[in-house]
N, C-alpha and C positions, 0 to 999 in steps of 0.2 A: 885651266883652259883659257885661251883668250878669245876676247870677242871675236874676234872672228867666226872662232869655231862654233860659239854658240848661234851666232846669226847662220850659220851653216847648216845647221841643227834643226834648228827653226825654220828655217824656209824648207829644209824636205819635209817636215814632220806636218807641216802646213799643205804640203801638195800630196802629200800621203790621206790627208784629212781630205782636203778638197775633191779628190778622189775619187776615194769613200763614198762620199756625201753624194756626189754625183753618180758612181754606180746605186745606190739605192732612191734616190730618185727616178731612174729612167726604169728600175722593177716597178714602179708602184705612177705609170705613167698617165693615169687617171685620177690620181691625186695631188696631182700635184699642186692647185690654186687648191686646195684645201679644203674638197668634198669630204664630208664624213663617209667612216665604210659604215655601211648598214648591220653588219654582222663580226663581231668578234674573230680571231682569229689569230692564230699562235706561228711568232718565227720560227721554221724549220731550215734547216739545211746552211745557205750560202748566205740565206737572209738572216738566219742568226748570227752567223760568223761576220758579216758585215755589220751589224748592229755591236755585235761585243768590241769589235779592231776601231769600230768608230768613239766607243768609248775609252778604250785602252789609249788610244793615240792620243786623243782629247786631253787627258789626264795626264798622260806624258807631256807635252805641250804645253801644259800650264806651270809644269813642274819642273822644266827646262824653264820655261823665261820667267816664274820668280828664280828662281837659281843666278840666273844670269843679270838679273834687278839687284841679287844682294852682293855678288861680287861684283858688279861694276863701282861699288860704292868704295 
């Protein structure tokens, strides 16, 4: 693949995360300067799915641009 395509890559996979990050932010719109919750509680439904794609992506991400670090060399 040429650079290009990897910097192609990267910049969606970057706004896919940004995204992300940003819809789970505006769920939790009371948290967001970093009050603790008082009370435990477990991700269901959209907020799990959003918490798993925000890691899955993450991980992709990392692993596209070392990829991309070893063949530029």
């Amino acid at each position: 693949m040429s650079d290009t395509a990897f910097t192609v890559i990267l910049l969606l996979l970057s706004l896919a995360l940004i995204g992300i990050l940003l819809l789970q932010v505006r769920g939790n719109a009371g948290q967001v300067f970093g009050q603790a919750e008082s009370t435990f509680r477990s991700r269901r439904g959209v907020e799990r799915l959003l918490f798993r794609a925000t890691i899955v992506i993450a991980t992709i991400f990392v692993v596209v641009a070392i990829v991309n670090v070893r063949l530029s060399n």
